[in-house]
LUMTOR-298934 format. One record per atom (N, C-alpha, C): atom name; x, y, z; residue in one letter; residue number from 1. Coordinates in Angstrom, 3 decimals, m for minus. Atoms other than C-alpha are relative to their C-alpha. Layout:
// LUMTOR-298934
{'CA' {X Y Z} 'A' NUM}
...
***
This chain:
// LUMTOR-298934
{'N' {0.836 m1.167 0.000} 'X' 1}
{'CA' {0.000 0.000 0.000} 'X' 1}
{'C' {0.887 1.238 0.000} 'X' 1}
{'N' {m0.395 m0.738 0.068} 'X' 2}
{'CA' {1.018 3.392 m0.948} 'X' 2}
{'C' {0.429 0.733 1.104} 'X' 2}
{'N' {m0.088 m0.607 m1.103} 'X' 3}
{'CA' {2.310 5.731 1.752} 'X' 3}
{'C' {m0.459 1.675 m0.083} 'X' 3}
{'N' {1.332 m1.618 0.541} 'X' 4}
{'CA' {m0.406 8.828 1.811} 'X' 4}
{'C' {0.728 1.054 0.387} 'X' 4}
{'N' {m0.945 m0.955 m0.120} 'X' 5}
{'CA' {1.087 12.054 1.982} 'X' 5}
{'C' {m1.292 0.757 0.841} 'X' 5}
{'N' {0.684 m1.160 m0.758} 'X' 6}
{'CA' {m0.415 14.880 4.461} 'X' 6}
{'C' {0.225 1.343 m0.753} 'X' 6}
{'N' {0.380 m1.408 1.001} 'X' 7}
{'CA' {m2.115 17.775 2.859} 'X' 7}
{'C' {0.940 0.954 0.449} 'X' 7}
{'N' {m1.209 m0.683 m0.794} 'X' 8}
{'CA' {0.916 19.914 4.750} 'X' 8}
{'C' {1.181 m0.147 m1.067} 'X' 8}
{'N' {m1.227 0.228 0.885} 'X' 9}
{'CA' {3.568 18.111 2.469} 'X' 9}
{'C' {m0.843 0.073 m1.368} 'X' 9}
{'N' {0.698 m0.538 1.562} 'X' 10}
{'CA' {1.348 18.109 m0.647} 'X' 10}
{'C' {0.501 1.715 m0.158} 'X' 10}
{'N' {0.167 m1.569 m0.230} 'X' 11}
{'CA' {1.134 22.026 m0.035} 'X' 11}
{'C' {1.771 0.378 m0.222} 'X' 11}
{'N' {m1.596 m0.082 0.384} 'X' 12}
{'CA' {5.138 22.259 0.435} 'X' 12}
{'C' {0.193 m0.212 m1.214} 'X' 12}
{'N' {0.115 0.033 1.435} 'X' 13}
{'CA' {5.311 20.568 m2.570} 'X' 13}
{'C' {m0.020 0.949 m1.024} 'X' 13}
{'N' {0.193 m0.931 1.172} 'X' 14}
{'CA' {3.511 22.364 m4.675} 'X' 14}
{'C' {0.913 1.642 0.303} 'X' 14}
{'N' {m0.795 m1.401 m0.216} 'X' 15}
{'CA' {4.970 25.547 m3.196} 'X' 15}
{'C' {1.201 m0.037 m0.393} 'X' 15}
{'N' {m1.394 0.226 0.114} 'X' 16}
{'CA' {8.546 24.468 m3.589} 'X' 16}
{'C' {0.116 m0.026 m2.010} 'X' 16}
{'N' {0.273 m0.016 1.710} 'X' 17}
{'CA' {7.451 23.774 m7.870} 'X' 17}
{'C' {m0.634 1.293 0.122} 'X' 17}
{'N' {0.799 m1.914 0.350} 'X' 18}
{'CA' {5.573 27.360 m8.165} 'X' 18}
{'C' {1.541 0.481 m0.061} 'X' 18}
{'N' {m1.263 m0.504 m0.298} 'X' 19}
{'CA' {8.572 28.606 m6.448} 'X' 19}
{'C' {1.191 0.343 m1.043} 'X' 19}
{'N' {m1.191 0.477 0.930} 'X' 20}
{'CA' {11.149 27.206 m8.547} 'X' 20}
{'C' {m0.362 0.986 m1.393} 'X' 20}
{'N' {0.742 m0.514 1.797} 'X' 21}
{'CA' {9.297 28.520 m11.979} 'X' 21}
{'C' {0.084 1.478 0.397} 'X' 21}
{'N' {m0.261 m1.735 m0.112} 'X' 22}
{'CA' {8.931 32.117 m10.383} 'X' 22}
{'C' {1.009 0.388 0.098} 'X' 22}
{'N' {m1.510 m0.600 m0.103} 'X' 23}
{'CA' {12.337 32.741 m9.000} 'X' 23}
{'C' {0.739 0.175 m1.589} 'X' 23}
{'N' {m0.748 0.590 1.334} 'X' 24}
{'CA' {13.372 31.645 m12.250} 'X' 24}
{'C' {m0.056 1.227 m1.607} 'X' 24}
{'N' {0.132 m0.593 0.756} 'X' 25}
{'CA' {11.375 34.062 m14.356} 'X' 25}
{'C' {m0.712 1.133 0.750} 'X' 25}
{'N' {1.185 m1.164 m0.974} 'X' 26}
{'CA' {9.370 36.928 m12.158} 'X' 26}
{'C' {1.147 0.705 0.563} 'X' 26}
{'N' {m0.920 m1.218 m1.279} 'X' 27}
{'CA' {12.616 38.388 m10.099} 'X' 27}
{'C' {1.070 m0.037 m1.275} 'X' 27}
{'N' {m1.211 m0.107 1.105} 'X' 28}
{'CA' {14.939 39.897 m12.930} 'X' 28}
{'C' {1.086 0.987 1.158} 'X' 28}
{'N' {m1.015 m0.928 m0.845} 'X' 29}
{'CA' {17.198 41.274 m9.916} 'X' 29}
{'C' {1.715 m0.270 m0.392} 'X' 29}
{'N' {m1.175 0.958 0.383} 'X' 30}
{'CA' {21.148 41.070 m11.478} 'X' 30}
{'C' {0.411 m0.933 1.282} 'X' 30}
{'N' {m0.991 0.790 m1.282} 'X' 31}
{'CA' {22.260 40.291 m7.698} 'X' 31}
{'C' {m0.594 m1.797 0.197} 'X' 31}
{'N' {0.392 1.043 m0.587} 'X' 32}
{'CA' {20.267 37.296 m7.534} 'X' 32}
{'C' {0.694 m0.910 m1.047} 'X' 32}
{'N' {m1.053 1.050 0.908} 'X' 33}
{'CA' {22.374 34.348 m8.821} 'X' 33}
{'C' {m0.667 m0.785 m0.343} 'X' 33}
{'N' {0.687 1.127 m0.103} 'X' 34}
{'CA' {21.356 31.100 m9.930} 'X' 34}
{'C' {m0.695 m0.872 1.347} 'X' 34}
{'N' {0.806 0.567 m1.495} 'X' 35}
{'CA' {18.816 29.838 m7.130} 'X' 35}
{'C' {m0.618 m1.303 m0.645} 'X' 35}
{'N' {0.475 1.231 m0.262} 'X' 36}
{'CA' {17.728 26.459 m6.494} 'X' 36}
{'C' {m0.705 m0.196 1.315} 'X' 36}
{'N' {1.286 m0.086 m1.157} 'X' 37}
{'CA' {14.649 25.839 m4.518} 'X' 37}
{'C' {0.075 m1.794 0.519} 'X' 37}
{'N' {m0.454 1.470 m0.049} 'X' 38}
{'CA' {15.997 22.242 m2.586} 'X' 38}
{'C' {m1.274 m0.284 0.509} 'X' 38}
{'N' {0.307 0.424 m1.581} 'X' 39}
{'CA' {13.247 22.302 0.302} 'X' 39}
{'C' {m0.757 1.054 0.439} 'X' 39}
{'N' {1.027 m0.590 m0.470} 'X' 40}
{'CA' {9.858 23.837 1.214} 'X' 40}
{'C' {m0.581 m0.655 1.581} 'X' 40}
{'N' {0.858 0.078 m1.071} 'X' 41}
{'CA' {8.519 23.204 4.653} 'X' 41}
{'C' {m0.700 0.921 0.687} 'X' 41}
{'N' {0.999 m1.558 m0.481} 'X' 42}
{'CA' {5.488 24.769 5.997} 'X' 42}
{'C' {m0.547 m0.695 1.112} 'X' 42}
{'N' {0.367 m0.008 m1.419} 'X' 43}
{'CA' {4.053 24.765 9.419} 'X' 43}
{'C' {m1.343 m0.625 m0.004} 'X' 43}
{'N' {1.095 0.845 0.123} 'X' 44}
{'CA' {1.023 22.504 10.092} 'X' 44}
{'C' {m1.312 1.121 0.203} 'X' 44}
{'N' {1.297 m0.807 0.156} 'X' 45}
{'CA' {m1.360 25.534 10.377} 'X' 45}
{'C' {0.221 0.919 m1.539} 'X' 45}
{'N' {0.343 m0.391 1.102} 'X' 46}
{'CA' {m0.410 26.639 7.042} 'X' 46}
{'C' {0.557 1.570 m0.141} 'X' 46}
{'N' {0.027 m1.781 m0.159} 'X' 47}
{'CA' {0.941 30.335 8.600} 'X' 47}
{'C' {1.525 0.187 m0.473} 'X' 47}
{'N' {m1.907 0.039 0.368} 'X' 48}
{'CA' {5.254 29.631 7.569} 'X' 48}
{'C' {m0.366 m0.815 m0.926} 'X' 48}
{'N' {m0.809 1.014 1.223} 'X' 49}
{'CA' {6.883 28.322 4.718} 'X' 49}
{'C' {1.418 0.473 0.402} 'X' 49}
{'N' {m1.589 0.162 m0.002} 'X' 50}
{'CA' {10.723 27.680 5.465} 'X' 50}
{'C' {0.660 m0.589 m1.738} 'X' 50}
{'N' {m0.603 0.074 1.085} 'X' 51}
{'CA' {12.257 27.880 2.040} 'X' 51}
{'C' {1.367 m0.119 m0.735} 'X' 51}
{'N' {m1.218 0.102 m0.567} 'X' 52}
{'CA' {15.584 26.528 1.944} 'X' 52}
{'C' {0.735 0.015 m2.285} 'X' 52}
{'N' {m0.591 0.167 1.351} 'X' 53}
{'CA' {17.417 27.322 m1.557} 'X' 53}
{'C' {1.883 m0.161 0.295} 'X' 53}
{'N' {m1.284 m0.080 0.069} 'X' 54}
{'CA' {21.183 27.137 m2.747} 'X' 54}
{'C' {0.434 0.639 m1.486} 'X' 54}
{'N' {m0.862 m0.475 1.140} 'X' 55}
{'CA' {23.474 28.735 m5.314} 'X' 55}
{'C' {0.461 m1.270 m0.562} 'X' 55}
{'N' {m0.592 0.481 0.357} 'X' 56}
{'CA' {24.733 27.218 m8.358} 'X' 56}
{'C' {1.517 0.291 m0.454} 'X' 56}
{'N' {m1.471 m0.403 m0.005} 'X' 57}
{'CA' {28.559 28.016 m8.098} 'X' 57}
{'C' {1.003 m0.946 m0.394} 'X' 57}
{'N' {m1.258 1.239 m0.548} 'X' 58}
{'CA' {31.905 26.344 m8.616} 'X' 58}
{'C' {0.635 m0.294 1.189} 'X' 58}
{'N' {m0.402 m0.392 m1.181} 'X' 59}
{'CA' {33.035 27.286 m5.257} 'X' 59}
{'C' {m0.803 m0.619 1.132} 'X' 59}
{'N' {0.778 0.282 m0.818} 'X' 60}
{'CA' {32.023 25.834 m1.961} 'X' 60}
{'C' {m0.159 1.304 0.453} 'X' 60}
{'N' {1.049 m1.302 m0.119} 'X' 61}
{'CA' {29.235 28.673 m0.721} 'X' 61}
{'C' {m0.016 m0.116 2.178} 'X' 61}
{'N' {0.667 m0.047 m1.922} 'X' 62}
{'CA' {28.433 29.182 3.610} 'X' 62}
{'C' {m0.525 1.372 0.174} 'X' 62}
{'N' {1.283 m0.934 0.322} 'X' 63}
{'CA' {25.668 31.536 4.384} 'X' 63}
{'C' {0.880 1.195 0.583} 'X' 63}
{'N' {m0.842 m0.967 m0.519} 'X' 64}
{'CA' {28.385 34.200 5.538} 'X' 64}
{'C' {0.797 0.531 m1.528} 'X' 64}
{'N' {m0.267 m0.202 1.148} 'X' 65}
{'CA' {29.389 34.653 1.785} 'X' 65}
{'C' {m0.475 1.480 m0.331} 'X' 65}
{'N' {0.736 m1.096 0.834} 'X' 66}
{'CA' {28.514 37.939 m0.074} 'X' 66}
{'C' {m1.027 m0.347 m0.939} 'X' 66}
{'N' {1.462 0.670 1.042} 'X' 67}
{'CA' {26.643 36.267 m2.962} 'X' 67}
{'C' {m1.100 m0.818 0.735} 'X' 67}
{'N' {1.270 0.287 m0.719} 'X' 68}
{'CA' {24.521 34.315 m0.368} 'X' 68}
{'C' {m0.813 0.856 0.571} 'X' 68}
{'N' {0.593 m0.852 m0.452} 'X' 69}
{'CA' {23.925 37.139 1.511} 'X' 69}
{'C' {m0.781 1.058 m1.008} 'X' 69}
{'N' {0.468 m0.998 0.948} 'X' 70}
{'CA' {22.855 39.124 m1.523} 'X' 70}
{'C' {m1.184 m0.982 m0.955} 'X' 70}
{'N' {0.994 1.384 0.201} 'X' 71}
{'CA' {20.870 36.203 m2.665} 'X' 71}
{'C' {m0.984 0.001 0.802} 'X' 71}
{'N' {0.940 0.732 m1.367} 'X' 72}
{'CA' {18.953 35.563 0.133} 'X' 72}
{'C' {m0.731 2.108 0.072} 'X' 72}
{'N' {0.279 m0.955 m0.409} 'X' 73}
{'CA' {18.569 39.605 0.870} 'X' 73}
{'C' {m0.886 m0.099 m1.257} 'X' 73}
{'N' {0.998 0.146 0.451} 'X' 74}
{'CA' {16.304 39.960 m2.437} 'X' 74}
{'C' {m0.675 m0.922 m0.203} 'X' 74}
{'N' {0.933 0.713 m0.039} 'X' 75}
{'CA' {14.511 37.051 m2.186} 'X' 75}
{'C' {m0.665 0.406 1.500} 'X' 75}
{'N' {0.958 m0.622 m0.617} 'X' 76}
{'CA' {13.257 38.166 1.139} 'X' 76}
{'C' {m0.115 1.098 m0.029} 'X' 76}
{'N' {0.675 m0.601 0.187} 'X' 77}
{'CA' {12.925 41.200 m0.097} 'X' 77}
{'C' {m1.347 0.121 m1.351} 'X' 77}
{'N' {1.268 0.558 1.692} 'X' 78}
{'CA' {10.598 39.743 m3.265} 'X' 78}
{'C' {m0.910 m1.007 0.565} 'X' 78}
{'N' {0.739 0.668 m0.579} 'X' 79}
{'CA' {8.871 37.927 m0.526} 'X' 79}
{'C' {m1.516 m0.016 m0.091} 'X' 79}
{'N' {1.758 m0.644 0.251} 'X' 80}
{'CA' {5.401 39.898 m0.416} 'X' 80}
{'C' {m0.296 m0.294 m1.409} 'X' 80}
{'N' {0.156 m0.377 1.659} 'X' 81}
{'CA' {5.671 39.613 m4.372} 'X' 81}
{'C' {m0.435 m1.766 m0.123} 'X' 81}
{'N' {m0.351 1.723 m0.172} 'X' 82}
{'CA' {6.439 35.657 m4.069} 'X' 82}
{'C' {m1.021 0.049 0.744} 'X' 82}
{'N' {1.089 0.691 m1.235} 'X' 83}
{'CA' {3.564 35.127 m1.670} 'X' 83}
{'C' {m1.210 0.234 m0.725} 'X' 83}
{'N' {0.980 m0.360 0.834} 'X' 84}
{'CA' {1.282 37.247 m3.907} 'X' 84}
{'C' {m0.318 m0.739 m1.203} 'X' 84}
{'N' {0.634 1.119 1.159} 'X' 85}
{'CA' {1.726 35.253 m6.924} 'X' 85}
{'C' {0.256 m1.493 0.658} 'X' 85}
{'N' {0.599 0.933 m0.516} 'X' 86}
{'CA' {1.499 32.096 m5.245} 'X' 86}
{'C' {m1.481 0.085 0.633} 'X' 86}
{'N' {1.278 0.121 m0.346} 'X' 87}
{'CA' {m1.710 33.039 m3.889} 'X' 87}
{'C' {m1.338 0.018 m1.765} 'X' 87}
{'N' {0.373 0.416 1.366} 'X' 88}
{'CA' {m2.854 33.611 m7.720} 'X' 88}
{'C' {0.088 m1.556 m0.624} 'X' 88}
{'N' {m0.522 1.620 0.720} 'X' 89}
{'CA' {m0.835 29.736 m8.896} 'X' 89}
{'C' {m1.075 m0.964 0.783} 'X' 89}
{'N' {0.964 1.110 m0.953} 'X' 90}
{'CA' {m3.102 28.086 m5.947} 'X' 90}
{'C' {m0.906 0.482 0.379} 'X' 90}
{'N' {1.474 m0.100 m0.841} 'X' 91}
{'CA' {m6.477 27.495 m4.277} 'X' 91}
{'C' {0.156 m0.257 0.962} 'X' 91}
{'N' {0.037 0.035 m1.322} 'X' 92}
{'CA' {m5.481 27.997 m0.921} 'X' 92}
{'C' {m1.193 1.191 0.945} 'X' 92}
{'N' {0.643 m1.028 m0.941} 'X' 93}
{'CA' {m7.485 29.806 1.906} 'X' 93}
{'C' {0.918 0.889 0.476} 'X' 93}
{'N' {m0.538 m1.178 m0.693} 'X' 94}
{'CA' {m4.414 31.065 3.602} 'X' 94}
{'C' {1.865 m0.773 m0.907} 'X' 94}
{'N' {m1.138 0.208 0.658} 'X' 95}
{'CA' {m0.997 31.525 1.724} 'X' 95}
{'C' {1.121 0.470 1.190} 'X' 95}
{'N' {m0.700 m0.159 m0.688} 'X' 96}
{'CA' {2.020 30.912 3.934} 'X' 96}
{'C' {0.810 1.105 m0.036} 'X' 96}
{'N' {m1.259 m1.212 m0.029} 'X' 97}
{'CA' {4.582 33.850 5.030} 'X' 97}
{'C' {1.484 m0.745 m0.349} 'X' 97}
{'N' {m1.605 0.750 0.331} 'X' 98}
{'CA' {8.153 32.891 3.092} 'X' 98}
{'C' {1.055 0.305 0.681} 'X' 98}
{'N' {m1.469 0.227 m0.693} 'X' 99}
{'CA' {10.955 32.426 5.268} 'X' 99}
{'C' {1.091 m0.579 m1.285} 'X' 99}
{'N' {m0.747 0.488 0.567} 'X' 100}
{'CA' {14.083 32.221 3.302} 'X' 100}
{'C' {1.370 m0.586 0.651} 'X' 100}
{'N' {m1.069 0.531 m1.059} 'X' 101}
{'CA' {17.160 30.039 4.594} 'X' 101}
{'C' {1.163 m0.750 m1.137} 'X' 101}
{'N' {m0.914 0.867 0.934} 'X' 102}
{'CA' {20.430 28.854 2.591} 'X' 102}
{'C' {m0.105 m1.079 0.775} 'X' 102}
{'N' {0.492 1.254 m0.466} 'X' 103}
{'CA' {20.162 25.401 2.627} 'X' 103}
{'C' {1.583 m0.753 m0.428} 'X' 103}
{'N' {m1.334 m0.073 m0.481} 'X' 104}
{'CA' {23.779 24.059 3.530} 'X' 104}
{'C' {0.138 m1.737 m0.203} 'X' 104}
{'N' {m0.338 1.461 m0.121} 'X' 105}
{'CA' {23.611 20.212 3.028} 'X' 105}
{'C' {0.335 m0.395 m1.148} 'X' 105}
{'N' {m0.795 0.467 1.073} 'X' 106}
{'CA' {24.793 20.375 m0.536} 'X' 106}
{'C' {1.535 m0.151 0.599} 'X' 106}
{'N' {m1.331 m0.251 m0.657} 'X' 107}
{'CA' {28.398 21.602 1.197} 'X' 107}
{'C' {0.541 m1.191 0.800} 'X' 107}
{'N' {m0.360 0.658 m1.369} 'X' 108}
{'CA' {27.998 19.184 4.138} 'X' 108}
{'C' {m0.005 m1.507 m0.881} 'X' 108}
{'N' {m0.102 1.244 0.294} 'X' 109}
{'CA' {27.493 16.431 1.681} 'X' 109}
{'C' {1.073 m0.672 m0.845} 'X' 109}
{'N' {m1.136 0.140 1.166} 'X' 110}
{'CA' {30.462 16.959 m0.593} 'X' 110}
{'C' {0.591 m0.453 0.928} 'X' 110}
{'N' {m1.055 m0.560 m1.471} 'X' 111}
{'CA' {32.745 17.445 2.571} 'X' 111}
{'C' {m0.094 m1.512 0.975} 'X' 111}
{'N' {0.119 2.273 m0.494} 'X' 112}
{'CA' {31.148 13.288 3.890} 'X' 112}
{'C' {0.630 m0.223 m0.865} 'X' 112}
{'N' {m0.587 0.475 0.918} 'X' 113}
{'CA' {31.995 12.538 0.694} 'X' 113}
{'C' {1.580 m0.215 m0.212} 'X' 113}
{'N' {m1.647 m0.590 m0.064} 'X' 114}
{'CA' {35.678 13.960 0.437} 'X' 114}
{'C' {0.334 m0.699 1.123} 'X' 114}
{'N' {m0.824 0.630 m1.143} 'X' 115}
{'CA' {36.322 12.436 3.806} 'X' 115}
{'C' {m0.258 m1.624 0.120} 'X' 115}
{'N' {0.723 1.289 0.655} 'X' 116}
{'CA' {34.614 8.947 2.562} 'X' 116}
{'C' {1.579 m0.596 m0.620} 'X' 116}
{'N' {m0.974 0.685 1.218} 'X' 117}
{'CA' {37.286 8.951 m0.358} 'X' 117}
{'C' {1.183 m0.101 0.823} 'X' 117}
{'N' {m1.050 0.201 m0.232} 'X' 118}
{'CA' {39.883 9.727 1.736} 'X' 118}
{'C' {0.596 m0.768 1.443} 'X' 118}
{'N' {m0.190 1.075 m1.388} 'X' 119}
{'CA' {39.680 7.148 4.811} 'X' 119}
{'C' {m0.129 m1.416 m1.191} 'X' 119}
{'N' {m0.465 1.443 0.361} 'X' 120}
{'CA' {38.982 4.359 1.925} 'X' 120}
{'C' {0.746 0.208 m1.075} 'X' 120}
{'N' {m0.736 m0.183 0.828} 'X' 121}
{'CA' {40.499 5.626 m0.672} 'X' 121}
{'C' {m0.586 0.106 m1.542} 'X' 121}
{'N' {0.832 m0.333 1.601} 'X' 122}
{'CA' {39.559 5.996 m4.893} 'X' 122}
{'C' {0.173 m1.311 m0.673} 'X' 122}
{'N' {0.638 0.860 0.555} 'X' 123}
{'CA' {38.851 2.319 m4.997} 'X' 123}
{'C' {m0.953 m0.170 m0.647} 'X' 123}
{'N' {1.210 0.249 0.264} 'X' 124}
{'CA' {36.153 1.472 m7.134} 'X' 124}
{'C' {m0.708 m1.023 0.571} 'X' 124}
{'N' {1.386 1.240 m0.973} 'X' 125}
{'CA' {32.786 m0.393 m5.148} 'X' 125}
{'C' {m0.002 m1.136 m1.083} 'X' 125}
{'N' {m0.384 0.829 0.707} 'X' 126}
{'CA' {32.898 m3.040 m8.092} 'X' 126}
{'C' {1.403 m0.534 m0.762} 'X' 126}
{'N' {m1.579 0.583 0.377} 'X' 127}
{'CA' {36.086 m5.024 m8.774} 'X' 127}
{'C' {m0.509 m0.605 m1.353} 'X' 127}
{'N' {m0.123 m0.064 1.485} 'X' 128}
{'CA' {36.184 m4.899 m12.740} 'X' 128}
{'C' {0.447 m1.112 m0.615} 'X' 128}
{'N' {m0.667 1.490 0.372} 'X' 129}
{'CA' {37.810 m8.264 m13.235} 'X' 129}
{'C' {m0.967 m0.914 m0.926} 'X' 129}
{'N' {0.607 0.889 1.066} 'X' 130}
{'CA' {35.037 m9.942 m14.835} 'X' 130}
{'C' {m0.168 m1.521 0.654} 'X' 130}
{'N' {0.007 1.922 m0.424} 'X' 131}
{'CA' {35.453 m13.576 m12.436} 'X' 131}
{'C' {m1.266 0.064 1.069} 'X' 131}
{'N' {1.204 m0.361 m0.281} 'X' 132}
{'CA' {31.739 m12.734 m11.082} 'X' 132}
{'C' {0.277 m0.097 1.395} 'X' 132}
{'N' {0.174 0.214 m1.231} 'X' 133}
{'CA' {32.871 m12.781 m7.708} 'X' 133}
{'C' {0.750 m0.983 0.822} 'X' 133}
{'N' {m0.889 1.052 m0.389} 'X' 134}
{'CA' {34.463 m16.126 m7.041} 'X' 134}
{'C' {1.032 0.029 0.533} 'X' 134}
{'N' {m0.883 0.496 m0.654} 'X' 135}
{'CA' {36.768 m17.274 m4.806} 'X' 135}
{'C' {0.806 m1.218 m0.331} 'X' 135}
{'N' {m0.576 1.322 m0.161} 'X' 136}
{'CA' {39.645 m19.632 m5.054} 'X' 136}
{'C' {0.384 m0.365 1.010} 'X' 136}
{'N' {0.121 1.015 m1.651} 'X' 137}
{'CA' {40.178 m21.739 m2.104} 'X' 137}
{'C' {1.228 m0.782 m0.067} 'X' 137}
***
């Protein structure tokens, strides 16, 4: 049996896709960089949305950056704007207030990773040999 989703995460959902499509085309601000909308959570009465985006950079990013901070500063200031046309995209009764938050677990996941490779090393997980596995004895 399927595992039913709560009208709470539906709602995130969809907010997090609106989202994505507006930032994208609705805020022509130069400062705002490439944004990525990872992660909508909204509060079980429907009154927050925590909106967790990230930059697409070459550089590892931490929310103490200039471009995050300048990132993040017009999107909550394009907040009221962002809330407004989401209340147009949906049939809600009450459209959440957007909290914006860099969302930091791209960084934290490279950084497992990197310390992954370098406790086992740049073995490959399949041994390429071709003898399916077998053991000689």
């Amino acid at each position: 049996m399927p595992k039913e989703f709560s009208r709470v995460e539906r709602v995130a959902d969809q907010i997090q896709k609106e989202l994505a499509v507006m930032v994208q085309r609705e805020i022509k601000d130069p400062r705002l960089g490439m944004v990525t909308v990872n992660a909508v959570k909204v509060s079980r009465d429907l009154g927050y949305a925590d909106v967790y985006v990230s930059l697409l950079t070459t550089e590892e990013l931490t929310e103490q950056d200039p471009a995050v901070q300048d990132s993040l500063g017009v999107l909550r200031k394009a907040a009221g704007f962002l809330r407004s046309q989401l209340g147009r995209a949906m049939k809600l009764r009450v459209i959440p207030q957007l909290r914006f938050h860099f969302d930091t677990l791209g960084g934290q996941s490279r950084r497992i990773d990197s310390l992954i490779d370098q406790a086992v090393g740049k073995k490959p997980a399949v041994d390429g040999s071709g003898d399916g596995g077998e053991r000689e004895d």
